[in-house]
N, C-alpha and C positions, 0 to 999 in steps of 0.2 A: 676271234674273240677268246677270251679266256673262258678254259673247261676244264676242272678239277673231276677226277672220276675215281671214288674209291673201288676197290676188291678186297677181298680176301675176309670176307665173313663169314659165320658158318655158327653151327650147336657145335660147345665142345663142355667136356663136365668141369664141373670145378676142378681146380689144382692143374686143369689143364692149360696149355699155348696157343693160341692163335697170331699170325703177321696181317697185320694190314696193308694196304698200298695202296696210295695215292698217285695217279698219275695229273703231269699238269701241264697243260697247252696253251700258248697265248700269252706267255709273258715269259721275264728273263727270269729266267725258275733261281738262276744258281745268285742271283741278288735278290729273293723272297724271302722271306719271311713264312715260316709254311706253321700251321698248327692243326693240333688235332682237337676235338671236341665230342661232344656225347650227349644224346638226349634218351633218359629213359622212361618209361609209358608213364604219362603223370606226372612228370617233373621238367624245371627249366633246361635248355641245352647247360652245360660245364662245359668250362676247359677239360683238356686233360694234359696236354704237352705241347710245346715250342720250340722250333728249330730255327734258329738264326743262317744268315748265310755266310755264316764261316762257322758252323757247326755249333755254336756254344746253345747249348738246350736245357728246359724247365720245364719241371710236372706239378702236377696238383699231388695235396700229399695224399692224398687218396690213393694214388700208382706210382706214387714213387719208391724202388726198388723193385718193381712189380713190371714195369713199361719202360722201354726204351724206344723213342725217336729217335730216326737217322734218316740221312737223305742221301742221294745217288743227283750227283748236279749233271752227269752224265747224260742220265738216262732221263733227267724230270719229274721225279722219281722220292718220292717220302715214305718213310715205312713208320711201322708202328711194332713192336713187337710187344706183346702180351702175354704174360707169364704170371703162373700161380694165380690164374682167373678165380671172379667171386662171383656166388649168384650176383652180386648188386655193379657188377662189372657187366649186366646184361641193358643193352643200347643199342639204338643207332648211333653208327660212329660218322662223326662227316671230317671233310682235309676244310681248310680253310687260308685264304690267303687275303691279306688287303694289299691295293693296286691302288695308287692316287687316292688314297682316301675312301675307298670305297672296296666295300666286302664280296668277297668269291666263297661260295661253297660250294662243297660236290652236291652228289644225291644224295649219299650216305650207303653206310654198309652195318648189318645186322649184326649183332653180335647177341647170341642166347649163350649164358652159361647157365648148366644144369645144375641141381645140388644133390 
């Protein structure tokens, strides 16, 4: 069955970095379509970024210059990187993928930034 499992969350302060990654089982990863998204306490999930599978990617302007998505077709494998964190960059982050029409999410991964 398909299972998306993010990592790599954690407390980091503002101005700080954090990498995400998404790992993905159960579907042909390197023809996905893989994205990332955010929900913070109190508000709807957002996008945040979009990886195609021949690499061509899209942020919300929110993270844009801020976030880079990439992927490893390798490995199954989407990363997120996070730079120049805000408090308001503080969320649960989830990977996401749609398969026939129909939506995959991880569990998600914490992300606190301090101020």
């Amino acid at each position: 069955q398909v299972q998306l499992v993010e990592s790599g969350g954690g407390l980091v302060q503002a101005g700080g970095s954090l990498r995400l990654s998404c790992t993905a089982s159960g579907i042909i990863f390197r023809m996905s379509v893989m994205g990332w998204y955010r929900q913070a306490p109190g508000k709807q999930r957002e996008w945040v970024a979009t990886i195609a599978s021949v690499g061509v990617a899209g942020y919300a302007d929110s993270v844009k210059g801020r976030f880079t998505i990439s992927r490893d077709n390798a490995k199954n494998m989407v990363y997120l990187q996070m730079n120049s964190l805000k408090s308001e960059d503080t969320a649960v982050y989830y990977c996401k993928t749609i398969i026939g029409g129909r939506e995959y999410w991880g569990q998600g991964t914490q992300v606190t930034v301090s101020s």
